[in-house]
VEXLOMAR-543795 format. One line per 10 residues: number of its first residue (from 0); their letters; for each residue x, y, z of N, C-alpha, C. Coordinates in pm, 1 decimal. Layout:
% residues N
NUM> a> X/Y/Z/X/Y/Z/X/Y/Z ~ ...
//
This chain:
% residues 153
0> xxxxxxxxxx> -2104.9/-1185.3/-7791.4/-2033.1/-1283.8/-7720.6/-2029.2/-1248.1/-7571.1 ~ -2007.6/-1148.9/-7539.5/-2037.8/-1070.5/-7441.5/-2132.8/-1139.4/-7328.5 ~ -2220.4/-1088.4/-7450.1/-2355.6/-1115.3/-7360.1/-2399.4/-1268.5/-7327.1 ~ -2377.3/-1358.2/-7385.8/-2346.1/-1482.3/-7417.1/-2281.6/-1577.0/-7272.2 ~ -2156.3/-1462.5/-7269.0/-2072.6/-1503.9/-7131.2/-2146.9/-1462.2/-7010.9 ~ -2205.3/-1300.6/-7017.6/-2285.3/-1263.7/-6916.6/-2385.3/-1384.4/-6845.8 ~ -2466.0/-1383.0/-6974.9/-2548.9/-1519.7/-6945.2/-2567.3/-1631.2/-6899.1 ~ -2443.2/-1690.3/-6911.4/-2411.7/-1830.4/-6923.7/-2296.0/-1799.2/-6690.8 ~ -2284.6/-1679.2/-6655.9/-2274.6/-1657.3/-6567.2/-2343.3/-1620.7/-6483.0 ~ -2493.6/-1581.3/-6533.2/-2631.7/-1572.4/-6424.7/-2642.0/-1704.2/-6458.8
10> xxxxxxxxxx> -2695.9/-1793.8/-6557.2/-2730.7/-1902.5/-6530.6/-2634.2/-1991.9/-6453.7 ~ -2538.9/-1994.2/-6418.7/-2431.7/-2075.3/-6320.1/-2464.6/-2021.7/-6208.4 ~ -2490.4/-1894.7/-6185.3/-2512.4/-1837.3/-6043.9/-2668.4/-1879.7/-5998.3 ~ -2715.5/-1869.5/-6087.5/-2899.6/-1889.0/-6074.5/-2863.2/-2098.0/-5995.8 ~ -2799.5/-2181.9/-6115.5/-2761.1/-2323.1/-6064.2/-2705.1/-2359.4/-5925.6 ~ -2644.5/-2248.5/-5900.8/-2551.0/-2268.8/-5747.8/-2635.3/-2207.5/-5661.6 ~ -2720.1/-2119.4/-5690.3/-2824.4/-2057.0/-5557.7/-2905.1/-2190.2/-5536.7 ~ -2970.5/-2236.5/-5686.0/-3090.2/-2313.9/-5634.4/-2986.1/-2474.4/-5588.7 ~ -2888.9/-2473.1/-5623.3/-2838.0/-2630.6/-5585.0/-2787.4/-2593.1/-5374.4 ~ -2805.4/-2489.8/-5371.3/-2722.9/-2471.6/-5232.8/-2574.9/-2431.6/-5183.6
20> xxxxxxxxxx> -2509.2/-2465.9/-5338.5/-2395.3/-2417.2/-5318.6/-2304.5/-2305.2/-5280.3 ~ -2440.2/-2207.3/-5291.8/-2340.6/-2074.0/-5350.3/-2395.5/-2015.8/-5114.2 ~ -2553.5/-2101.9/-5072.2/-2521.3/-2084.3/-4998.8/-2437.1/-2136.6/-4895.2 ~ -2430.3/-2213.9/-4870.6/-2291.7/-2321.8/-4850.2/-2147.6/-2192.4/-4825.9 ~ -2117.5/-2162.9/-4908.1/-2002.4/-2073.5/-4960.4/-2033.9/-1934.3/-4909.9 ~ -2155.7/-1907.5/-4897.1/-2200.0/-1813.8/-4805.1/-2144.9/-1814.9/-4598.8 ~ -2190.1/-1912.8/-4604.5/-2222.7/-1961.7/-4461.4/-2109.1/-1983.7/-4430.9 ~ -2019.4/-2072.4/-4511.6/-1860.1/-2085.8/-4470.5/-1773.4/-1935.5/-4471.2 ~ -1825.2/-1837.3/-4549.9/-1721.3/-1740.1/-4529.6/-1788.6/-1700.0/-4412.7 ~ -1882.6/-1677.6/-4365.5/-1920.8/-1605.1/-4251.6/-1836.1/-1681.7/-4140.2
30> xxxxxxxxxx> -1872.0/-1805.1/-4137.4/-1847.6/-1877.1/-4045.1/-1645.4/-1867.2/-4015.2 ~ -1586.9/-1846.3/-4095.0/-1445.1/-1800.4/-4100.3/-1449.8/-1670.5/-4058.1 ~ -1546.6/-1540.2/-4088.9/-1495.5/-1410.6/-4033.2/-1563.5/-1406.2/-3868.6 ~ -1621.2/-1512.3/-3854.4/-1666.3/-1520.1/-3706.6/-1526.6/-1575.4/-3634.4 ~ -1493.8/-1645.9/-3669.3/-1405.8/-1717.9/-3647.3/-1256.7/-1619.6/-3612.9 ~ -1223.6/-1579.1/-3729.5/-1169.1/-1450.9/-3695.5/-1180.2/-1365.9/-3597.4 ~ -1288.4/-1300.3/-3604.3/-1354.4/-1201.3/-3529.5/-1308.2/-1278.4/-3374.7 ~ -1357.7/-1403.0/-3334.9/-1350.3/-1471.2/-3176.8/-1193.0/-1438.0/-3161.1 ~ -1049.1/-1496.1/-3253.0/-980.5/-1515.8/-3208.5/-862.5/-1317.7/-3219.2 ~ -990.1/-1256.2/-3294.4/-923.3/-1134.5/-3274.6/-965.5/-1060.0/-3106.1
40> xxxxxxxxxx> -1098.6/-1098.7/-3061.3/-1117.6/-1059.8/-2949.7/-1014.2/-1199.8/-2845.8 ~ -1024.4/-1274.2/-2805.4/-888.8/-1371.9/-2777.4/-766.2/-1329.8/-2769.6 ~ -736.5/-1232.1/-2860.2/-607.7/-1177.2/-2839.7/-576.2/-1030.7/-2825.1 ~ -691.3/-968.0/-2783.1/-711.3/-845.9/-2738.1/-752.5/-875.9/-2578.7 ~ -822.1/-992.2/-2520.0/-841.5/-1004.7/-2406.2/-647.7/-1081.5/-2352.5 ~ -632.3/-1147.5/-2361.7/-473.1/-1189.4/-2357.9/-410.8/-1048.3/-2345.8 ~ -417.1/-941.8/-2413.7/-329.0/-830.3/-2441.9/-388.2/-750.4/-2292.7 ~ -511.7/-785.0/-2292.0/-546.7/-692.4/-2164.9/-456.9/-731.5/-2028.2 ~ -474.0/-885.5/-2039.6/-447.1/-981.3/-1879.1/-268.0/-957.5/-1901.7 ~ -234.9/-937.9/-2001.8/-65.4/-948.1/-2012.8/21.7/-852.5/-1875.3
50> xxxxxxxxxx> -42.4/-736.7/-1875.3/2.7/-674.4/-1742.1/-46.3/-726.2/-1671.8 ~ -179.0/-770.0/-1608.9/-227.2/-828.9/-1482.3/-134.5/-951.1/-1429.9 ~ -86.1/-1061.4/-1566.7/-12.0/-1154.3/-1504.0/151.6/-1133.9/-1519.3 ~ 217.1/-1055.3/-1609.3/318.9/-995.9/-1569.1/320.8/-901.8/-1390.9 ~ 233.1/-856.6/-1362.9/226.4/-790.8/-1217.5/182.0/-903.8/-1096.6 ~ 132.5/-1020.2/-1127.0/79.7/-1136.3/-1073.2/243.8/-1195.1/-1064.7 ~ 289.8/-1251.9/-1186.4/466.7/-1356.7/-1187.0/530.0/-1250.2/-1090.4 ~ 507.5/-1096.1/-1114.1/614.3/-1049.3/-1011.4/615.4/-1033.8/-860.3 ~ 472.6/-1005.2/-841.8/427.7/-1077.5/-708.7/459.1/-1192.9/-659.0 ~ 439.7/-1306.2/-733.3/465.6/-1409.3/-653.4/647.0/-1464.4/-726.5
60> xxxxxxxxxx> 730.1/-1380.3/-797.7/818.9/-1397.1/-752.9/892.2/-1358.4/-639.2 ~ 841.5/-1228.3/-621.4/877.6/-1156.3/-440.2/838.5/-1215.1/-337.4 ~ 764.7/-1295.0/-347.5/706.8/-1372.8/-263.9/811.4/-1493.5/-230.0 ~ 829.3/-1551.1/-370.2/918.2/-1643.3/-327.7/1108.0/-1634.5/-316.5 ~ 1128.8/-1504.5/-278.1/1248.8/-1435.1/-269.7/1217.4/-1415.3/-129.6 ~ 1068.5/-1355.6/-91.1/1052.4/-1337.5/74.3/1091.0/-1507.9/119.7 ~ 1026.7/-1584.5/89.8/1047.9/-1709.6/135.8/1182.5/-1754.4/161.9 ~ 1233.8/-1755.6/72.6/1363.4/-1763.1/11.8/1469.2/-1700.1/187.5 ~ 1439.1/-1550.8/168.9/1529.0/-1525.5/247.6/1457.3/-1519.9/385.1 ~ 1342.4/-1559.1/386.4/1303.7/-1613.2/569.5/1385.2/-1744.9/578.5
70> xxxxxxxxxx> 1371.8/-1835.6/520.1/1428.4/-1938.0/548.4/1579.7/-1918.1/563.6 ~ 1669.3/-1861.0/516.6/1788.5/-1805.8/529.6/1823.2/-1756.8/640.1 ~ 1721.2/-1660.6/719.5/1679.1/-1616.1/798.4/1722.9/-1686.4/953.6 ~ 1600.5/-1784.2/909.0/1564.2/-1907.2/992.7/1745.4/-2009.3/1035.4 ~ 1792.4/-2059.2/910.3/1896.7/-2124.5/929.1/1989.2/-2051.5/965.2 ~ 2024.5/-1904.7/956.2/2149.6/-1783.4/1011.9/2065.9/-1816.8/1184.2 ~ 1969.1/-1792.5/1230.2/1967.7/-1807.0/1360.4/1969.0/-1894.5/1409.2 ~ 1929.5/-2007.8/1351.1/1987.7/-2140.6/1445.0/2155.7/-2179.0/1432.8 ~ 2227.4/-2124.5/1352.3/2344.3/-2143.1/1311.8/2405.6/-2054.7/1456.9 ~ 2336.2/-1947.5/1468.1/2347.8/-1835.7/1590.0/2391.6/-1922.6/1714.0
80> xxxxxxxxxx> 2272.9/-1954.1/1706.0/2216.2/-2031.6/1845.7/2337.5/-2173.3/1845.2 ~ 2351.6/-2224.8/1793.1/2425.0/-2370.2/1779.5/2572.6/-2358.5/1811.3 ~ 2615.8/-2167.9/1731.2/2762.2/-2156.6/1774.5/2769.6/-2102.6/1934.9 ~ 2641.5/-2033.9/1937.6/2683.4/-1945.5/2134.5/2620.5/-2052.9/2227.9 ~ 2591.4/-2198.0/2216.6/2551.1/-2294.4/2267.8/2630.6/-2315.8/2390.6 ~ 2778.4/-2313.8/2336.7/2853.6/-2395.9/2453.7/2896.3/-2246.5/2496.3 ~ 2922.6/-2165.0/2470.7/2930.2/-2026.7/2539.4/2846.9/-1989.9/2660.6 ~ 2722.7/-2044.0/2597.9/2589.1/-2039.3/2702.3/2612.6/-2129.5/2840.8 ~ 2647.8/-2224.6/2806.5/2719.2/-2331.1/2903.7/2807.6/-2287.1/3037.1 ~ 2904.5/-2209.8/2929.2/3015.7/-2165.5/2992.5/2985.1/-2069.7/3118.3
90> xxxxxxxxxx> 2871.9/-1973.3/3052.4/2823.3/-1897.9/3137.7/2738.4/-1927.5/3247.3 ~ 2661.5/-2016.1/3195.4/2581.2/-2093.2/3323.2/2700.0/-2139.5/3429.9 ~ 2777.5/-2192.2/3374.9/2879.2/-2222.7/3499.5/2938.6/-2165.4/3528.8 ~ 3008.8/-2031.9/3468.3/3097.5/-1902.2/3555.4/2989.5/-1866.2/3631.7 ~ 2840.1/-1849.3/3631.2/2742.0/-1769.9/3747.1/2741.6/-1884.1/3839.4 ~ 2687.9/-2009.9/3798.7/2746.6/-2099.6/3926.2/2802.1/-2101.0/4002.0 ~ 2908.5/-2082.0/3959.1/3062.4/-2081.7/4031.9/3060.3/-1938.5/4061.7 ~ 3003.6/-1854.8/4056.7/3016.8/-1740.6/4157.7/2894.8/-1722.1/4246.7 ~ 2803.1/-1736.7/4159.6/2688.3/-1775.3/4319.8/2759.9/-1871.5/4431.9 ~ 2842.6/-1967.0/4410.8/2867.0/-2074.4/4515.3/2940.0/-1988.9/4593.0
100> xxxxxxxxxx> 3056.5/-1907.1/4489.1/3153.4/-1894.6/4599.6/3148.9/-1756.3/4701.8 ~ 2954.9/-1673.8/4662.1/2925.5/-1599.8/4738.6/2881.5/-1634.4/4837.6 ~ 2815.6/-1740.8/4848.9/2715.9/-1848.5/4929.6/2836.8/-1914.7/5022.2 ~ 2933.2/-1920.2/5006.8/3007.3/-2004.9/5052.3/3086.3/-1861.0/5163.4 ~ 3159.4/-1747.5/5075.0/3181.0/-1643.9/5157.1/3066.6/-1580.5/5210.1 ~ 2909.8/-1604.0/5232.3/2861.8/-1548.5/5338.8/2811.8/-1622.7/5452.1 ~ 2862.2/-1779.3/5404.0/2823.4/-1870.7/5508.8/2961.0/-1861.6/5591.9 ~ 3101.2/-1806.8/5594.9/3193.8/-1804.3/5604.1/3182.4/-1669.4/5685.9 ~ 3149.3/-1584.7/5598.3/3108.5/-1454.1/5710.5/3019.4/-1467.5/5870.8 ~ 2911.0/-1543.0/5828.5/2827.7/-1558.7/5932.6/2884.1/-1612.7/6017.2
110> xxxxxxxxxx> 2964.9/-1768.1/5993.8/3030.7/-1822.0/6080.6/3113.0/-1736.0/6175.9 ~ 3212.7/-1659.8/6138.7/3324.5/-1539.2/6208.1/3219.1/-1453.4/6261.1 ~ 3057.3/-1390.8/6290.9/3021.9/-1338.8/6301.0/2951.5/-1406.2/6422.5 ~ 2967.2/-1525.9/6412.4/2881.2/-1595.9/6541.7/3009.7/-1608.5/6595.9 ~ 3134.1/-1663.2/6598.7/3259.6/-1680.0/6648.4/3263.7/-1543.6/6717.2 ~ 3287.6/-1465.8/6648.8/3311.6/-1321.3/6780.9/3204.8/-1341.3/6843.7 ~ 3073.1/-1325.6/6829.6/3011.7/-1284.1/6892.0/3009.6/-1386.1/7045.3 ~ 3008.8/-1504.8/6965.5/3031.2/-1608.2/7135.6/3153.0/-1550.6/7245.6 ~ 3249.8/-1503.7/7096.9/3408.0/-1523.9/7185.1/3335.3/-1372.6/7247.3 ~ 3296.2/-1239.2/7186.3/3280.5/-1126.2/7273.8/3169.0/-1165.6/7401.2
120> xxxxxxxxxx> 3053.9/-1273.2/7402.7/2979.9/-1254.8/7498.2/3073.8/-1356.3/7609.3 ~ 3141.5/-1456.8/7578.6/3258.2/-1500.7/7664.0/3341.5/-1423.1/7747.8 ~ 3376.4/-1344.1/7665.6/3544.5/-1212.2/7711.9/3442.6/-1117.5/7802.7 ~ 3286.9/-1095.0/7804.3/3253.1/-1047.7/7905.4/3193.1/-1056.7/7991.9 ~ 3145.5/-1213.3/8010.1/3117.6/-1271.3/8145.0/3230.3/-1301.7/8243.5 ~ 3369.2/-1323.9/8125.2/3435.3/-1326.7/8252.6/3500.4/-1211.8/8282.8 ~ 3494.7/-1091.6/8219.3/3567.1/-944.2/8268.1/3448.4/-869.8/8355.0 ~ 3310.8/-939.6/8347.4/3278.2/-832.7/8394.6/3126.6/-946.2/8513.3 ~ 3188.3/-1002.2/8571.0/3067.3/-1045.8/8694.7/3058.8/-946.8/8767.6 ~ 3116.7/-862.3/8796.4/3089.6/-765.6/8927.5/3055.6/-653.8/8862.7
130> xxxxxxxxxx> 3109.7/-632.8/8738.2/3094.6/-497.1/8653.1/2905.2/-478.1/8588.8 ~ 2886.5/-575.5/8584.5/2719.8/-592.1/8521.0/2599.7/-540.5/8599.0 ~ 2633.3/-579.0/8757.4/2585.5/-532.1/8840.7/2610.2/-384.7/8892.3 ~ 2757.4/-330.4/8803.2/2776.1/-172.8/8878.4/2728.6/-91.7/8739.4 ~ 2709.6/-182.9/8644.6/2681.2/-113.0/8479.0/2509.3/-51.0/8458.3 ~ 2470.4/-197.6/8555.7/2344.6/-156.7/8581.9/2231.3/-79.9/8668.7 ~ 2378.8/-36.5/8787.6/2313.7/51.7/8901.5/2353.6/209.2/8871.1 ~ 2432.1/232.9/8769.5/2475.1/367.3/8698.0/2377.2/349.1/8604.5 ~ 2348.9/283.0/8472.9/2235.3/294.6/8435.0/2084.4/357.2/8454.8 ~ 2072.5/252.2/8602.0/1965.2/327.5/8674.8/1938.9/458.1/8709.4
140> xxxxxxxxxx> 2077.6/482.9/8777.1/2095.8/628.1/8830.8/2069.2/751.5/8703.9 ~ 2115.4/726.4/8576.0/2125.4/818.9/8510.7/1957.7/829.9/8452.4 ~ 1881.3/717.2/8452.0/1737.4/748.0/8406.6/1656.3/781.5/8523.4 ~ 1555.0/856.1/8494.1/1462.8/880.4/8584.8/1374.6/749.3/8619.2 ~ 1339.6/761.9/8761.9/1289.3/658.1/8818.8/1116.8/656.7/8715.6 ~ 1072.3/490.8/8749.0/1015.2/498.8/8638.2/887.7/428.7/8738.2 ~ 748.2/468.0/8737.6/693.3/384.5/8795.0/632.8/265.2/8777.4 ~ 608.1/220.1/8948.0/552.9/57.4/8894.1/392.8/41.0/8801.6 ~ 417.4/-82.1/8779.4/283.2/-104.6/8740.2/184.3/-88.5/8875.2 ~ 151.2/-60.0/8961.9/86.2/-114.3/9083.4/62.9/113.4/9061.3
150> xxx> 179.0/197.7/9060.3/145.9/291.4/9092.3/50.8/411.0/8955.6 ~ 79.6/313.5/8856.6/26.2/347.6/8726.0/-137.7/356.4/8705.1 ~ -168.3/229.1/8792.4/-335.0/179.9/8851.1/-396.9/287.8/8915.4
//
């Protein structure tokens, strides 16, 4: 009986070789351990890139934290600028107002400086008509005589 069954199982196998079936059933298991095989390399390449793009997301999350706080950055200094605005103002016009009122005390100086000086060359034309002429003959006297152009020739 045995042998019977043996038999009757080459001849089924002998039927399925020559009908195509058995290669069929061949070709499909291959075609599944290929299949396999692709999506086992698939997830060994994934396993490779997993640090590359974990180190990639963290890059360009720092990136967008740099962004982040330039722009922060950006709005703290114009916020700067917007509060010392009228300060700036202020100051432009306290230097104003002291440039003027130097400009104003040295046009004020000059004035008193031409005032004496008229009033002193006044106070000594009239103290001294006769004195100019004796200021200038002691003058003379005390320098050595000097010669002319005529004796220089």
């Amino acid at each position: 009986m045995n042998k019977l069954i043996e038999f009757g199982r080459k001849a089924m196998f002998y039927v399925r070789v020559l009908s195509g079936y058995e290669e069929r059933r061949i070709r499909s298991y291959r075609l599944q351990l290929q299949q396999r095989l692709q999506k086992a390399q698939e997830r060994k390449e994934a396993l490779k890139q997993v640090p590359e793009q974990i180190i990639l997301s963290e890059v360009k999350r720092m990136v967008e934290d740099m962004q982040a706080l330039n722009k922060k950055l950006e709005e703290t200094e114009a916020a700067i600028e917007d509060y010392f605005k009228p300060i700036d103002k202020q100051a432009d016009i306290i230097m104003k107002m002291q440039l003027e009122g130097e400009e104003r005390k040295m046009k004020d100086m000059m004035r008193a400086m031409q005032q004496q000086a008229l009033l002193e060359k006044a106070e000594a034309e009239k103290t001294a008509p006769g004195q100019t002429t004796d200021i200038n003959q002691q003058t003379e006297e005390k320098q050595p005589a000097k010669p002319s152009h005529a004796e220089l020739r």
